[in-house]
C-alpha positions as CSV (number, residue, x, y, z in Angstrom):
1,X,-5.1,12.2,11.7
2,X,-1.5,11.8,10.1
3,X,-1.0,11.7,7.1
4,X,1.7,8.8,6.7
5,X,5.0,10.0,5.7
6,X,5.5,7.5,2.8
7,X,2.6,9.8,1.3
8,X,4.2,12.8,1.6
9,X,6.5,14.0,-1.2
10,X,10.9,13.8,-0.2
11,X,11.0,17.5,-0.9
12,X,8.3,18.9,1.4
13,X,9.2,20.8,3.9
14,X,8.0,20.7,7.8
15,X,8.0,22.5,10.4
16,X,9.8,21.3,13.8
17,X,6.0,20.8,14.9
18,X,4.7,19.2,11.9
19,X,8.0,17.4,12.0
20,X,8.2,15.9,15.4
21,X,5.3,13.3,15.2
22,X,7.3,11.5,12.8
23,X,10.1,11.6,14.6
24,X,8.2,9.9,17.7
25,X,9.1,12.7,19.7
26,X,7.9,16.0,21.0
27,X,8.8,19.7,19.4
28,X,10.9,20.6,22.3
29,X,13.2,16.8,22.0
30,X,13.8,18.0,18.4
31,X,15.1,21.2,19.3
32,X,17.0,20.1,22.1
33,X,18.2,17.0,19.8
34,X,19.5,19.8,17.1
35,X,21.8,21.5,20.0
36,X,23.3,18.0,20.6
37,X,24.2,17.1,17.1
38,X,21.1,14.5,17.5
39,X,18.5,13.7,15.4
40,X,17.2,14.3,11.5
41,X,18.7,16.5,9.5
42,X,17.2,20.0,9.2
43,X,17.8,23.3,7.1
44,X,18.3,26.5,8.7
45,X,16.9,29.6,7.0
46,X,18.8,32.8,8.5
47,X,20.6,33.8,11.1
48,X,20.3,35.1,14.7
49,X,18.1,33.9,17.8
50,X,14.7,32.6,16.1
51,X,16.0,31.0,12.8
52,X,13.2,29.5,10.3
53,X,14.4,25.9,11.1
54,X,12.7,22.9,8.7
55,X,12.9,19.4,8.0
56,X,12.7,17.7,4.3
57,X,10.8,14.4,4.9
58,X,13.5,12.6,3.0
59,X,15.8,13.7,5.4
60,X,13.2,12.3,8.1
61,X,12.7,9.1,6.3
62,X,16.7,8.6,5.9
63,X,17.0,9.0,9.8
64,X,14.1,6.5,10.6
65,X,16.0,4.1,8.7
66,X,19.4,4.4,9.8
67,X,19.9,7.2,11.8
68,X,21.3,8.9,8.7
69,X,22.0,12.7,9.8
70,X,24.0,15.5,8.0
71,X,23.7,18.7,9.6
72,X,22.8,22.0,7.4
73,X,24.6,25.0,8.7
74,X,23.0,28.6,8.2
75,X,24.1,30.8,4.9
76,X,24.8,34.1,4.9
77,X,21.6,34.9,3.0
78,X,18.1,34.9,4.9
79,X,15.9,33.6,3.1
80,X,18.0,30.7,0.8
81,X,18.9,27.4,2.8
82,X,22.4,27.1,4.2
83,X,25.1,24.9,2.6
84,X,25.6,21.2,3.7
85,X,28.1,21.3,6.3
């Protein structure tokens, strides 16, 4: 069962999987949605073909509401979040 996302703390961080219920669409939507400028917000951990990509439920939450998006570009580090853009 899901938990609801009201429960869940802003902060957390989810996966495009764990993400994707909440966005009433499938993993694969999301991704494609990212490469269109569409959809939440999301944080991009490194660089290269398979970046660690995540969503912060407030982010989710914000785009429910409004279709609020700010797009997170990739920072030269690997492991600390990118700058928003």
């Amino acid at each position: 069962m899901l938990t609801p996302i009201e429960q869940l703390p802003d902060d957390k961080e989810l996966t495009t999987a764990e993400a994707a219920p909440y966005c009433h669409a499938k993993p694969g939507t999301l991704d494609k949605w990212r490469g269109q400028g569409r959809g939440p917000a999301y944080v991009q951990y490194g660089k290269g073909p398979r970046p660690r990509i995540r969503y912060l439920v407030s982010d989710i939450k914000a785009w429910r509401n409004g279709g609020e998006r700010r797009r997170i570009v990739p920072g030269e580090g690997g492991d600390s979040p990118a700058q928003v853009a």
